[in-house]
C-alpha positions in Angstrom: 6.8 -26.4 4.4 4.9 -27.3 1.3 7.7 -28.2 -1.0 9.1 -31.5 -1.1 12.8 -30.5 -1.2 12.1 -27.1 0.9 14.9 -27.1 4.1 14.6 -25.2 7.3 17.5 -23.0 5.4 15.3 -22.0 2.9 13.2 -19.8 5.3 14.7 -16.9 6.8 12.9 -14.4 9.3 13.1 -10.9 7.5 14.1 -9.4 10.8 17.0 -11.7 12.3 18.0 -13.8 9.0 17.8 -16.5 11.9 16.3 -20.2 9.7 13.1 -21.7 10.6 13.5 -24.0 13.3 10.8 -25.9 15.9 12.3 -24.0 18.3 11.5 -20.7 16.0 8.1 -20.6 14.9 7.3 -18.0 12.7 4.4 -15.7 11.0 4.4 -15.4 7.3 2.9 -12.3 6.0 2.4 -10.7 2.1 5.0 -12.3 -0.8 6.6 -14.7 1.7 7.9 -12.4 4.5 8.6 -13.8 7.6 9.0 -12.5 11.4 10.0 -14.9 14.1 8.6 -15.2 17.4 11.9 -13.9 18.8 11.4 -10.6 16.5 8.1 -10.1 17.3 8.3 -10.2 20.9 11.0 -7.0 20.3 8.5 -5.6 18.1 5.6 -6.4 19.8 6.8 -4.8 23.4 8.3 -1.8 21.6 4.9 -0.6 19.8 2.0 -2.3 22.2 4.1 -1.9 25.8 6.7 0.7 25.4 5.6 2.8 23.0 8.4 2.7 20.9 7.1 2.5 17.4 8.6 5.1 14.7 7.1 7.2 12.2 7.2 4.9 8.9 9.3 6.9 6.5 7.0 7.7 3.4 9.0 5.8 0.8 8.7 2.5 3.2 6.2 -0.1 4.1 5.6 -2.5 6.4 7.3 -6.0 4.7 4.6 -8.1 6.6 1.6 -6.2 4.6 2.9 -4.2 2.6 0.5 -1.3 3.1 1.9 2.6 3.6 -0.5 2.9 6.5 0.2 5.4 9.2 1.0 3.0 11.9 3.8 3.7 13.8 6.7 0.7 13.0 9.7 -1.2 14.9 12.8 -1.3 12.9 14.8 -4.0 12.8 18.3 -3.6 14.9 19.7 -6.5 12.4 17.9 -5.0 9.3 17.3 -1.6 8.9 15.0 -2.3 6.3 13.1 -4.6 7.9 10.0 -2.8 9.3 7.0 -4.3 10.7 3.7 -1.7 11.5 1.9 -1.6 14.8 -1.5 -3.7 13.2 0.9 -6.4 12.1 2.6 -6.6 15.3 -0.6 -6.9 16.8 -2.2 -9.6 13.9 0.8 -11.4 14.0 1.0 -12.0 17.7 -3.0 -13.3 17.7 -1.6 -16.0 15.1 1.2 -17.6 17.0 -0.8 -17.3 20.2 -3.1 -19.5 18.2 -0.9 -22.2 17.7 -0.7 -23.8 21.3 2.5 -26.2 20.3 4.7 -23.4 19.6 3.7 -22.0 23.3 4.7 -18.2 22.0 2.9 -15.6 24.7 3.1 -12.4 23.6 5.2 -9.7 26.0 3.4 -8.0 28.8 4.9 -5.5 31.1 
């Protein structure tokens, strides 16, 4: 958190609406959205394991990139606007793997 009087409060997953905790790390993608490792191990499994991505309806875009690619996307069960495309799935997951302290594995079947 870069701002001095920033809380945990102030950063809610796009997903979930769950805060920022050390026990929730998250990935921060284009104007400040944010998936938590929670989320993105639903999201993650869905497109990568199971399959389960959804068309991306035309007048939608991923939150985490914004882009109005053709990538299948996982929908939110919290948020129904909340979508997050396959590549960011995939990108996000490489970053939070990254970050040994948080100890996030992505899902594997």
């Amino acid at each position: 958190m870069n701002e001095e009087n920033a809380t945990p409060q102030d950063f809610l997953c796009d997903f979930c609406e769950a805060c920022w905790g050390e026990d929730r790390p998250m990935v921060e993608g284009h104007r400040g959205s944010l998936i938590c490792g929670r989320c993105l191990t639903l999201a993650f499994d869905a497109l990568w394991n199971r399959g389960q991505g959804v068309p991306r309806p035309e007048t939608e875009v991923c939150i985490m990139c914004l882009s109005p690619n053709d990538d299948p996307v996982w929908i939110s069960p919290a948020r129904d606007t909340a979508r997050i495309c396959k590549r960011c799935a995939k990108q996000s997951a490489v970053m939070l793997e990254r970050d040994k302290d948080c100890g996030w594995k992505r899902p594997m079947l």
